[in-house]
Phi, psi and omega in degrees: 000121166303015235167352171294155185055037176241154178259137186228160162255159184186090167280145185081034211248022182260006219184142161084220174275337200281312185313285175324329190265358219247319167303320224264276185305324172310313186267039172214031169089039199232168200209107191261131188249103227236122185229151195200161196256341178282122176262341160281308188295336175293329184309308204256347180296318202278353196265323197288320194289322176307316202284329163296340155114003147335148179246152148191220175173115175273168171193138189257152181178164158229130240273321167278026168246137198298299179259029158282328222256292173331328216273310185312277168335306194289316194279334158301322196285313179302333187260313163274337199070359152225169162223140196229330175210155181228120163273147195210089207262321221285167176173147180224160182254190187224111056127009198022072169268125214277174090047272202269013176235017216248135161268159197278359186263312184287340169277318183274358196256312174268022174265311196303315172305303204278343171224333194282327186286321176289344169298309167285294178340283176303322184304334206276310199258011170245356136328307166288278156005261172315318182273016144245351158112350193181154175183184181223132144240154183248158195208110157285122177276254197165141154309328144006292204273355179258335241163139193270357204249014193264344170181193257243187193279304183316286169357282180283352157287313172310310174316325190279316187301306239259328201262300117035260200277018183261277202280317163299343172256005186260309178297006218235326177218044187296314188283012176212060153079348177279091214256119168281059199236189173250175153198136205230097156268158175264232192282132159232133195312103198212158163277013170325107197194167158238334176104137185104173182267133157351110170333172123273337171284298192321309227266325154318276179343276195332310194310304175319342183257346165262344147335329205279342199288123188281338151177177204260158218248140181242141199320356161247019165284326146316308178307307197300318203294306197307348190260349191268314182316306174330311200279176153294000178242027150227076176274344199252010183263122175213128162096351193251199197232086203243123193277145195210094161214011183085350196070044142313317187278350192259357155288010168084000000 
């Protein structure tokens, strides 16, 4: 097992890509620690991973408050005594919204899910790290976070910050054992949503590049890159953006 006996974190782990990577790392040994803002969806992850004979421990919060997103981290350290990978899954999109349509409310709601919660989170979980010599964090990005034509404005700026805050942490503590990466998914089957209706200008812009999509990608295909990243057998992996989009994004 790749992962036995290691504390792994997963925020967004109610659902999606979190769920899938969270199944994953449990049946390859791993002691989960799984946060999410749904608390029937944390229920039914921690009623499922138990039945398989997994440890885990949920915890409901939302990632973007400074003390949800510490409480998650606190609560590994208190139930395990460490964290060896922190996945940083959770995410919402904004209606594919331009600029010139975009609210201070719909901004601040996705910069908060989307950069502020892995921010707090690694600050919270890198601390612990160093004083064990070693750790992983995984950052889901977006093609989003490469390229400007893939969603609304709040989005693709959080990812690019998120892509950004990856890679400054990954050189930044390369040398004390801490490995940084990204993952820039394309369209993938997920409840990723904020609610409400879609721009029509935004989306019209938009459409044509998702014409381009070679197909949408499923949540446990995004678990596996994330668990490769994760393991020992991408140790010399720091610092890169490794795209899981079908090679949507390599038509350039």
């Amino acid at each position: 097992m790749r992962f036995k006996d290691q504390v792994v974190i997963i925020t967004g782990a109610g659902a999606g890509i979190g769920k899938a990577t969270a199944l994953l790392f449990a049946a390859e040994g791993a002691k989960i620690v799984a946060g999410d803002i749904d608390p029937d969806r944390i229920d039914a992850l921690v009623t499922e991973v138990k039945a398989k004979g997994a440890e885990i421990v949920g915890v409901v919060g939302n990632i973007a408050s400074i003390i949800d997103s510490e409480r998650l981290v606190d609560t590994a350290k208190d139930h395990f005594g460490r964290v060896d990978i922190l996945v940083n899954n959770a995410g919402i999109v904004d209606r594919f919204l331009p600029v010139g349509e975009m609210t201070d409310e719909v901004w601040k709601r996705v910069m908060g899910v989307n950069l502020d919660g892995p921010m707090y989170t690694m600050r919270r979980a890198i601390p612990l790290m160093l004083e064990q010599g070693k750790g992983v964090i995984v950052n889901v990005a977006s093609t989003a976070g490469v390229g400007g034509g893939f969603a609304g404005a709040a989005y693709t700026a959080s990812k690019h910050g998120l892509i950004g805050l990856t890679q400054n942490t990954a050189w930044m503590y390369a040398n004390s054992g801490i490995r940084c990466v990204a993952v820039a998914p394309g369209g993938v089957k997920t409840s990723i949503t904020l609610g409400g209706d879609p721009s029509p200008f935004g989306y019209d812009r938009l459409k044509p590049i998702f014409g381009t999509m070679t197909r949408s990608g499923e949540p446990e295909e995004l678990a596996r890159v994330i668990a490769f990243l994760a393991s020992d057998e991408a140790s010399f992996v720091n610092g890169a953006v490794v795209a899981a989009d079908g090679g949507w994004t390599s038509g350039g």
